[in-house]
Structure formats: C-alpha cells, structure tokens
N, C-alpha and C positions, 0 to 999 in steps of 0.2 A: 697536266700536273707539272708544276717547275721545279727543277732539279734545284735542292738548296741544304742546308743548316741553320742549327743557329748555334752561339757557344753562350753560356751564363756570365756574366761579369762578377769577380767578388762583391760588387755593393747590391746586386742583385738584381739589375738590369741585364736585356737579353742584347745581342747584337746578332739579327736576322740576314742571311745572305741567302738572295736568289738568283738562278737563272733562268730570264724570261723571255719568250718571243718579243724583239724590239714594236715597238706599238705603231711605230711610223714608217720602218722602213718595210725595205720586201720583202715576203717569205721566207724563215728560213734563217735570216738576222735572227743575233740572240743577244739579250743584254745582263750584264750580274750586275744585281746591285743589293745594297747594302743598308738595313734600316736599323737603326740606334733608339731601344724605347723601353719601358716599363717589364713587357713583357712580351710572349710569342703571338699571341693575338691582336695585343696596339701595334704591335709590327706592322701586321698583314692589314688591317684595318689603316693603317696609314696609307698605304699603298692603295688601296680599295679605293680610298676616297678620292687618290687623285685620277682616278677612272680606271686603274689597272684592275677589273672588275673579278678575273676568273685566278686570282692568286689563293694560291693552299701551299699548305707545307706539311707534309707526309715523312715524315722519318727524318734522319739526320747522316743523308747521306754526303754532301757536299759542307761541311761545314765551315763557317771563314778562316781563312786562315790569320794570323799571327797581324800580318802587314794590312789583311784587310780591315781588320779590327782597328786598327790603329788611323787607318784612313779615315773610317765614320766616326770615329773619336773626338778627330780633329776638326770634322766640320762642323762649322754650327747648326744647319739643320737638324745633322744626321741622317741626313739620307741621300748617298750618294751614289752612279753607276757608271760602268763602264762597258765597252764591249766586249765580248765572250765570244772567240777567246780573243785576248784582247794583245794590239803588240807594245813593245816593250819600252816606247818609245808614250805611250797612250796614259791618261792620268784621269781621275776619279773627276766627276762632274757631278753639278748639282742637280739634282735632281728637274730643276727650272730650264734648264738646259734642254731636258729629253723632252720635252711636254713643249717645248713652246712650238706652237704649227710658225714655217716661214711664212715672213710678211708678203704681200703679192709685189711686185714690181710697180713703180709709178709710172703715172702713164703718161705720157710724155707728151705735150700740147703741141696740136699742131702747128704747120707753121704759119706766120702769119695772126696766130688767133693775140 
C-alpha cells in the first residue's frame, strides 16, 4: 500500500499525491508523485495505465502539500514525480521521464569493417 493523500480543489478536481516504490531502480527507492484529474479514482487509474499496476489509496494520511499542488498545477500533463525524500536542490519531472527504460549503447563498428 503507498503512503499518500489527496486534497479537493475548489472547482472540484482532486490533486492525488503518492509515495511509491521507484519502478526502475533498487529496492527500497521511493518516489512521490503527483496526479492532477477529475477525481480520486482517474487519479489512480492514470497511474495504473501507465503500468504502475499495484496503486491504491487508503486514507489520507500524506496529503500534498501547498507547493505540491502548485507544481501539478503547472504542468501540462499533470502528472508529475520526484524522489522521496527528495534533496533540496531536486525538481518535479514529467512523469515520461520515470518510465522511459535507457537507450542501450551503440555498438561501435569494428575496425577496419
């Protein structure tokens, strides 16, 4: 289960924050991020689709704060993360960012060919 919140926006949009085990790195890694939608289930269902497959939200124990809300606000996706905890120095990414696997190295022709 990911530790998270959500908080209601006055036009009646939610803004979903979670902490999740990072998908790609090692054990242990944690990532918060942040989804901007309709509601607390197109939230999670956003996420889901992009393979994060084992997300739930149970209570509202970590809710976003002030500045996080502010961050998903401003992106156009709306769905942005960072690491957890994260230093201070570290800034919100797109969500394309966490998901892309690195390219493999080119392989370099031998010599002569």
């Amino acid at each position: 289960m990911a530790d998270g919140g959500f908080t209601k926006l006055p036009g009646g949009s939610v803004v979903v924050a979670l902490t999740l085990p990072h998908p790609l790195a090692a054990p242990g890694a944690r990532i918060r991020v942040l989804v901007h939608a309709v509601n607390r289930q197109r939230a999670l269902t956003r996420l889901r689709n992009l393979g994060l497959r084992a997300v739930y939200l149970r209570g509202n124990v970590q809710p976003p704060t002030p500045d996080e809300v502010t961050a998903v606000l401003h992106h156009p996706d709306g769905l942005v993360w960072r690491s957890a905890p994260h230093h201070v120095t570290e800034s919100w990414q797109p969500i394309a960012a966490l998901l892309r696997r690195p390219r493999p190295a080119p392989v370099a022709a031998p010599p002569g060919a």
